[in-house]
C-alpha positions in Angstrom: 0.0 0.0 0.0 0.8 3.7 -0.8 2.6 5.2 2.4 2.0 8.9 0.9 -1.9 9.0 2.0 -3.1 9.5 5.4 -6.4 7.2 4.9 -3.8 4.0 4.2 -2.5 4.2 7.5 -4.3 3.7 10.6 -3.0 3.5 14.1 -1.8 0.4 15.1 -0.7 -1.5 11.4 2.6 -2.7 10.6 4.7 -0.4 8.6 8.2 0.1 7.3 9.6 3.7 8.3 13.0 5.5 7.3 14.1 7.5 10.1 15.7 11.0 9.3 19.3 9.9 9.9 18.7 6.9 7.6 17.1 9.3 4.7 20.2 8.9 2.9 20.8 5.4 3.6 17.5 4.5 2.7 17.7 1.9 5.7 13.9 1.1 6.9 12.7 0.4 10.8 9.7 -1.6 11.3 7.2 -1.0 13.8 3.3 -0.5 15.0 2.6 3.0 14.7 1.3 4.6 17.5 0.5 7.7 16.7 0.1 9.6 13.1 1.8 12.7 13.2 0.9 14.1 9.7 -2.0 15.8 9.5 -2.3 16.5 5.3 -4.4 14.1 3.7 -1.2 12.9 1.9 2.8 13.9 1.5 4.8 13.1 -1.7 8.2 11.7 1.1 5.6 9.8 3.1 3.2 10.3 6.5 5.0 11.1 9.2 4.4 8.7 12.5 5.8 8.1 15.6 6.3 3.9 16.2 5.5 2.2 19.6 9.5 1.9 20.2 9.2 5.8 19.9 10.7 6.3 16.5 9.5 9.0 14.7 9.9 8.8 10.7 8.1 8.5 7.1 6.1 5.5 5.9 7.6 4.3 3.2 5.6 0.5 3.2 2.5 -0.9 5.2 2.1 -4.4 5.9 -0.6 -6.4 6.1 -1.6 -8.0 9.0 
């Protein structure tokens, strides 16, 4: 699914972030998000959302359950 519209993501799915230190590294953190921080209905880098480890970054893949 798209990670660049709010309505795909809902709190508490699986999703692959990239964390601002790994934006050029492309490296990816998965996690449950716990919060959506983004509040456009869609961003061309990804929704912002803060994971339940307390990682903050852009969606960049949502899993499915």
């Amino acid at each position: 699914m798209d990670g660049n519209k709010r309505a795909n993501i809902k709190v508490g799915a699986q999703v692959s972030i990239v964390l601002k230190q790994d934006q050029r590294s492309g490296n990816l953190t998965q996690g449950q998000v716990e919060r959506i921080l983004t509040n456009s209905p869609n961003h061309p880098h990804g929704i912002k959302v803060r994971l339940d480890t307390g990682d903050v970054g852009r969606v960049k893949a949502i899993h499915s359950q």
